[in-house]
C-alpha positions in Angstrom: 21.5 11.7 87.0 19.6 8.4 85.7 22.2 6.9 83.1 20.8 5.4 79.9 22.0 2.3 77.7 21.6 2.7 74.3 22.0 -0.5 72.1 21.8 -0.3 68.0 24.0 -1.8 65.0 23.0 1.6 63.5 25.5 4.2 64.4 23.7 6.7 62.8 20.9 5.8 64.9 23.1 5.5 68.2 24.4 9.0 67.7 21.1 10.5 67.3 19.8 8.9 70.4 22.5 10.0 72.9 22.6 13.6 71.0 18.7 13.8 72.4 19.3 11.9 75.7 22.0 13.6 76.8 20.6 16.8 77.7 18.8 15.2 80.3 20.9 12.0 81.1 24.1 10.1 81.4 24.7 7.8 78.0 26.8 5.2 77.5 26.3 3.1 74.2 26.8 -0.4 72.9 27.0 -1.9 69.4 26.1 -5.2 69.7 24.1 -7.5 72.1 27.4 -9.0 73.3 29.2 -5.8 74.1 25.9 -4.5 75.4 26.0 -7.0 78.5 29.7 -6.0 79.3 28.3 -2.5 79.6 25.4 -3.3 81.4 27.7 -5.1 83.9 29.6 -2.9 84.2 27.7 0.9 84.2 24.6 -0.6 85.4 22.4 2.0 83.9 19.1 2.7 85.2 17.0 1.7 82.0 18.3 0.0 78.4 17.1 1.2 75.3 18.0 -1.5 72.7 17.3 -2.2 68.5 14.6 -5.2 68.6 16.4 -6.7 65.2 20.2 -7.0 65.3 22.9 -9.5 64.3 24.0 -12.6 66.3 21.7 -11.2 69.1 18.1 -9.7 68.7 16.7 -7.8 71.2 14.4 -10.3 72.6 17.4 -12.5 73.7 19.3 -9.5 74.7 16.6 -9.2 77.4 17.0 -12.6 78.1 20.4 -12.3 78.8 20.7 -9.4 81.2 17.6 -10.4 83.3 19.8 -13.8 84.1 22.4 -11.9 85.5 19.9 -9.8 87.9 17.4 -10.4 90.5 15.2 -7.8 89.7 13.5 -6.9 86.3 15.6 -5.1 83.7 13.9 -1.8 82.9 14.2 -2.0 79.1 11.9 -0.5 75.8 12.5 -1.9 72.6 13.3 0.4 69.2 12.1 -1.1 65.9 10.7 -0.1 62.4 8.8 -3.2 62.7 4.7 -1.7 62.8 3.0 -5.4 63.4 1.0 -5.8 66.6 2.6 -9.3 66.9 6.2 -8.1 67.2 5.1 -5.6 70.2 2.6 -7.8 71.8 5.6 -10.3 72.5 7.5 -7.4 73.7 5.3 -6.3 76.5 4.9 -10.1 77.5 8.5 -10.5 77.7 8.1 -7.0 80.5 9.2 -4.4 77.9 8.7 -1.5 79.8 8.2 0.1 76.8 7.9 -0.5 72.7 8.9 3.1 70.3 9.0 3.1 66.8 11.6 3.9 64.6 12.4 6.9 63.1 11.8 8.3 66.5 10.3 11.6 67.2 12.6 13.7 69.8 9.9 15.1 71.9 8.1 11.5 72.5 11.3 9.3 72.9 12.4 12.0 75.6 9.0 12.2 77.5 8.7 8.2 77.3 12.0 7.7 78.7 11.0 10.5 81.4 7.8 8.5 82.2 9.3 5.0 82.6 12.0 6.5 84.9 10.0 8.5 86.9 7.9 5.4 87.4 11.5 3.4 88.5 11.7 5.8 91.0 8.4 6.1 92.3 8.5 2.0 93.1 12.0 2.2 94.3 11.0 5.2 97.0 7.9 3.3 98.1 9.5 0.0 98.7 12.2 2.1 100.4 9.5 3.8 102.3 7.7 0.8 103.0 10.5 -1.3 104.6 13.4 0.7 105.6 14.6 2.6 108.6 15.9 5.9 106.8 18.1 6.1 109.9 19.9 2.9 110.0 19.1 1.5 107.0 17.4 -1.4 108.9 14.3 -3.1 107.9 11.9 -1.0 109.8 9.7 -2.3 112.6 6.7 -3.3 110.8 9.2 -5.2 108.2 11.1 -6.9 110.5 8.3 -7.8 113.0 6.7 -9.3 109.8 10.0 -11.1 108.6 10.6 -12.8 112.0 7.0 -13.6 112.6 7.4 -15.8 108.9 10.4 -17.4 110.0 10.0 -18.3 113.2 7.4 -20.4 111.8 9.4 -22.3 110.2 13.0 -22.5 111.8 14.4 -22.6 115.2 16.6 -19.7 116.6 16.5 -16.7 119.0 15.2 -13.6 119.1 16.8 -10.9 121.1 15.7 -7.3 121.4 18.7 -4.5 122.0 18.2 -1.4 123.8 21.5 1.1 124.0 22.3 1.7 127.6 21.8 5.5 128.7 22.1 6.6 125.1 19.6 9.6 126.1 22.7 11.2 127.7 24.2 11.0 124.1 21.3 13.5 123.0 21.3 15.5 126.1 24.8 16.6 126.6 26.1 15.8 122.4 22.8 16.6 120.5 20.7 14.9 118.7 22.9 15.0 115.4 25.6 13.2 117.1 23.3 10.5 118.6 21.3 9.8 115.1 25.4 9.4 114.3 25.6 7.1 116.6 22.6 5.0 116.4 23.6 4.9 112.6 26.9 3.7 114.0 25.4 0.9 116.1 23.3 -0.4 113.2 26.5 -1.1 111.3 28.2 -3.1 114.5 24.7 -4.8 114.5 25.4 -6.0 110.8 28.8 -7.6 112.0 27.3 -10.1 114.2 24.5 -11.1 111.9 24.9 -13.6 109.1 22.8 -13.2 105.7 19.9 -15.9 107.2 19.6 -13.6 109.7 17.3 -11.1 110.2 17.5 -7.1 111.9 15.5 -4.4 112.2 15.2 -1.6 114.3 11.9 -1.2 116.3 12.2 2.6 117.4 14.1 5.1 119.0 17.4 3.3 120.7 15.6 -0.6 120.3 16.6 -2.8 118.0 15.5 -6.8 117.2 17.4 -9.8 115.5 16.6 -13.1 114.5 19.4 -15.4 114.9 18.2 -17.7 112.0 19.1 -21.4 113.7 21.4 -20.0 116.4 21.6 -22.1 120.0 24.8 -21.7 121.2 24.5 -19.4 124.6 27.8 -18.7 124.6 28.1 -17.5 120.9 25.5 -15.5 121.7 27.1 -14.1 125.0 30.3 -13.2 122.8 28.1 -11.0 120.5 26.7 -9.0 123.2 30.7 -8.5 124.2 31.7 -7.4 121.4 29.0 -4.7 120.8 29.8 -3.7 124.3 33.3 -3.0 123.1 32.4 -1.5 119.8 30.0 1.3 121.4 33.0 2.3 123.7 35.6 2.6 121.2 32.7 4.7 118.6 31.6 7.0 121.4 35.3 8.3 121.8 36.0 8.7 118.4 32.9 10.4 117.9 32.4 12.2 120.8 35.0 12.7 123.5 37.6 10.5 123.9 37.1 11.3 127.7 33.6 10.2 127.4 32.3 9.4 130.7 28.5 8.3 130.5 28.6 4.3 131.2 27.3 3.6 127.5 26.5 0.2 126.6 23.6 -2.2 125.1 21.8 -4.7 127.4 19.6 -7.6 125.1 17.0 -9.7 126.5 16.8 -13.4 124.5 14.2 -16.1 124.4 14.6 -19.1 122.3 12.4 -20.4 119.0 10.8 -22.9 119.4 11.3 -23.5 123.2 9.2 -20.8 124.3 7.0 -21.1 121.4 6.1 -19.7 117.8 3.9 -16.7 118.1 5.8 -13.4 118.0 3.9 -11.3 120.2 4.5 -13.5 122.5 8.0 -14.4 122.0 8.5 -10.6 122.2 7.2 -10.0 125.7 9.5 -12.7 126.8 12.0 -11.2 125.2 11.2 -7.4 126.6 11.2 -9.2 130.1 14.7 -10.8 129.4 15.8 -7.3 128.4 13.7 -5.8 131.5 15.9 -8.6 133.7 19.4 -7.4 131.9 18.5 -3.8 132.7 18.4 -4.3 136.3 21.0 -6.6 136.9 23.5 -3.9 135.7 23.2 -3.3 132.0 26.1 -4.2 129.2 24.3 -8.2 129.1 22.8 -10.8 128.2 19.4 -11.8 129.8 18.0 -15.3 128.5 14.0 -15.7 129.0 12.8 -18.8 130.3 15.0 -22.2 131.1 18.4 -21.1 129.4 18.0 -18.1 132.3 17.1 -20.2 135.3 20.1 -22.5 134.4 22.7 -19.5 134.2 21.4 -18.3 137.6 22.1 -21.7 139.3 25.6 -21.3 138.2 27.1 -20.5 141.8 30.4 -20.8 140.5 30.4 -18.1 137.8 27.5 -15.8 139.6 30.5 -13.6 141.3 33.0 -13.1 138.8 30.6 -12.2 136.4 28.5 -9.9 139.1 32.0 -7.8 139.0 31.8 -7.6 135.3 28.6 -5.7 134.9 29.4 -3.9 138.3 32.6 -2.2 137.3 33.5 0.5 135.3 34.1 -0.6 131.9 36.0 3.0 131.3 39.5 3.5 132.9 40.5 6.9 131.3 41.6 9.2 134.1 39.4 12.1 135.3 35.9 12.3 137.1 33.1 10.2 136.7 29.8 11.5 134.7 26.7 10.4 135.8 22.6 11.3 135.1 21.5 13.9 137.5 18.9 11.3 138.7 22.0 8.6 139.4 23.6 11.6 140.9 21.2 11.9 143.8 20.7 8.7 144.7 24.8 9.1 144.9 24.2 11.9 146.8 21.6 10.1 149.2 24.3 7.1 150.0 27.2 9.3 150.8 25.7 10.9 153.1 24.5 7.9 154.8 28.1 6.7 154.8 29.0 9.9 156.4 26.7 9.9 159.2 27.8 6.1 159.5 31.6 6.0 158.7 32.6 10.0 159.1 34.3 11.2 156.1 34.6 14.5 154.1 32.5 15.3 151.9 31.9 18.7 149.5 29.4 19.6 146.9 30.0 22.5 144.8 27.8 23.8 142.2 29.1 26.1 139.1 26.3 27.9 137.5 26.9 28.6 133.8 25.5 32.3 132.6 26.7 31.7 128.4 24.9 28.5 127.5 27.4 28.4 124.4 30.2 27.4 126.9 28.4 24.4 129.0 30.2 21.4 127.0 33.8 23.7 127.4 33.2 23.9 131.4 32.0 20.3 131.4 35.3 18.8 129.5 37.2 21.4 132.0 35.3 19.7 135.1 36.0 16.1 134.0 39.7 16.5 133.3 40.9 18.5 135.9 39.1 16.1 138.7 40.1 13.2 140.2 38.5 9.9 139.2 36.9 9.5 142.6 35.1 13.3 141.8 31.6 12.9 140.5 29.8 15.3 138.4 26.5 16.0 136.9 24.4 18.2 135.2 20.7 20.3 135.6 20.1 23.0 133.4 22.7 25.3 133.4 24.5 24.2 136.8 27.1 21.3 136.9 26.9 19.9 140.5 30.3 17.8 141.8 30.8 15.7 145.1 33.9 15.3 146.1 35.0 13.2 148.9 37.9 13.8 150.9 37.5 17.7 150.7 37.2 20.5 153.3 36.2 23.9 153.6 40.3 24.9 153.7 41.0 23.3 150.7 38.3 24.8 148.0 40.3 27.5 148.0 43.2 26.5 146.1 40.6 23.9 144.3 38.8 27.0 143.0 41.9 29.0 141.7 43.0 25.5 140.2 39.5 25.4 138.2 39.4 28.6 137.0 43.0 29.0 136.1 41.7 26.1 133.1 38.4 28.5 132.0 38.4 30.7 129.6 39.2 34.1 130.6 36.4 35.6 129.0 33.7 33.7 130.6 35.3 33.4 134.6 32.9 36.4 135.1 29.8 34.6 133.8 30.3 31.8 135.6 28.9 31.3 139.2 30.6 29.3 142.2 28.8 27.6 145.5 30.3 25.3 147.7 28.9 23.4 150.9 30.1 20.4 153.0 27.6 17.7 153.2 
């Protein structure tokens, strides 16, 4: 409900306007231009509706007054018995939104007010529309493609482009509610690391870009990546499974202003072929474009321990390890390489799920009750496992173990293959 502040020495007059508001809208009311700003302050009410000729302070300079204490313009229309053109004409230069005469007629004063708000709302929606991600609340990509292209112009800094690290798991096995939760998540860590000369956006689907407004310290940099690294972890257990499994992440790709020039389409290739680099070099980093990343990789002191970083598993919780069905094969395709190589034992069991409904209950099931040198995956309605150091003797009791943890009701709708690889 739009709320309405109604300003008049008359009380007579006050009464009669928030008796016909009202129906429609909240009302608070002032007395005076003084007590009208503390109001205003305070409640600030969508549109003011103030006397044009009061004591101590008229309505011109009330207007005045409350437009130095806002950015925007202050919707206001101006009440008066006053009929000269002159009185109005300074009005609507001074961006009245609108000029009614007193006595007022109900009707008129309440489709006026409808009008001018309607309007407010119309321009609010379209400069919403025009410049904001509904999702994240980030300028959108056209917005923030134009913002950076002006600054970088004019300032030095970096430009980084994010992209969440197998976040289409997220809407595969959580939905796509949970991961619009989560992107809306990882907008809000995004704002942590940005200061207000900064600039954000995100540029579709999982891909985000910021504009580090005069930023050149690598290793400030570095320790921003870190810490969304960290964030996303501790967000995808509280909002999906604490016993989350899929190697989530963000990887960036950076390329410095003005080192590698001015012009934002090109800047952003360099940047796409940073985060291209970060991508295949393990994911959850930083990949600088240009000198900055030729110095870090002559850094044969550092290369190692920070090649065991982006190698390891970032997630220690017990149980098996969860992995894309297409990372699952290639899996597949090494340990049996190893085997033919090294000898070991090696099993792949397949459940086959009949009741769609019960896929995330098997899967939690499957993760917990493995060990964590177990993988598992999923394809359609079959989780596949490999599990090394297993033999034909022991499924046996590894079966029983499973289904003893599966619902009673659905043991029956739930197939069971094994085969040693």
């Amino acid at each position: 409900m739009s709320k309405i502040l109604v300003v008049d020495d008359d009380e007579m007059l006050i009464m009669m306007a928030k008796f016909i508001l009202s129906t429609r809208y909240e009302v608070v009311t002032a007395n005076s231009g003084t007590e009208a700003i503390d109001i205003f302050l305070k409640e600030k009410p969508d549109l003011v509706l103030t006397d044009l000729m009061m004591p101590e302070m008229n309505g011109y300079q009330l207007q005045q007054e409350l437009q130095s204490h806002c950015d925007k313009p202050v919707p206001i229309v101006f009440m008066t018995a006053d009929e000269s053109q002159e009185s109005e004409s300074r009005g609507f230069e001074m961006g009245a939104a609108d000029y009614i005469r007193k006595p007022f007629n109900p009707p008129v004063l309440m489709r006026r007010v409808g009008n001018i708000l309607e309007n407010l709302d119309k321009i609010h929606g379209l400069e919403v529309i025009a410049s904001i991600d509904p999702l994240t609340k980030l300028m959108n990509k056209s917005t923030v493609q134009k913002e950076i292209d002006k600054c970088i112009k004019m300032t030095s800094g970096v430009l980084i482009i994010l992209d969440l690290d197998n976040f289409k798991a997220v809407n595969d096995i959580y939905g796509h509610g949970t991961g619009d939760k989560f992107l809306t998540q990882f907008a809000e860590f995004i704002r942590k690391i940005i200061r207000s000369e900064d600039l954000a956006g995100r540029i579709g689907g999982d891909e985000f870009i910021v504009f580090f407004n005069g930023m050149y310290n690598e290793s400030i940099l570095r320790s921003k990546i870190k810490f969304l690294n960290e964030q996303i972890l501790i967000a995808a257990r509280k909002l999906m499974d604490p016993n989350i499994n899929i190697p989530l992440g963000v990887s960036a790709g950076a390329v410095f202003v003005p080192d590698e020039g001015t012009d934002f389409a090109d800047l952003y290739k360099k940047s796409d072929q940073a985060l291209y680099n970060a991508k295949e070099e393990g994911k959850h980093s930083l990949s600088i474009f240009g000198t900055h990343q030729h110095a870090q990789n002559n850094l044969p002191n550092e290369n190692i321990s920070q090649m065991t970083l982006i190698l390891g598993e970032r997630n220690d919780i017990p149980g098996a390890y969860f992995i894309e069905f297409e990372i699952f094969k290639k899996t597949y395709q090494l340990l049996s390489r190893m085997i033919e190589a090294y000898g070991m034992d090696l099993m792949l069991v397949q459940f086959t799920v009949e009741d769609r409904d019960y896929e995330e209950e098997l899967k939690k099931v499957l993760l917990k009750s493995l060990r964590r040198s177990d993988c598992v995956s999923k394809v359609g309605n079959k989780f596949l496992l490999l599990l090394p150091k297993m033999t034909a003797k022991d499924i046996g009791n590894f079966k029983k173990r499973i289904f003893a943890r599966i619902d009673s009701s659905q043991i029956d709708k739930i197939g069971f293959e094994y085969e040693s690889v």
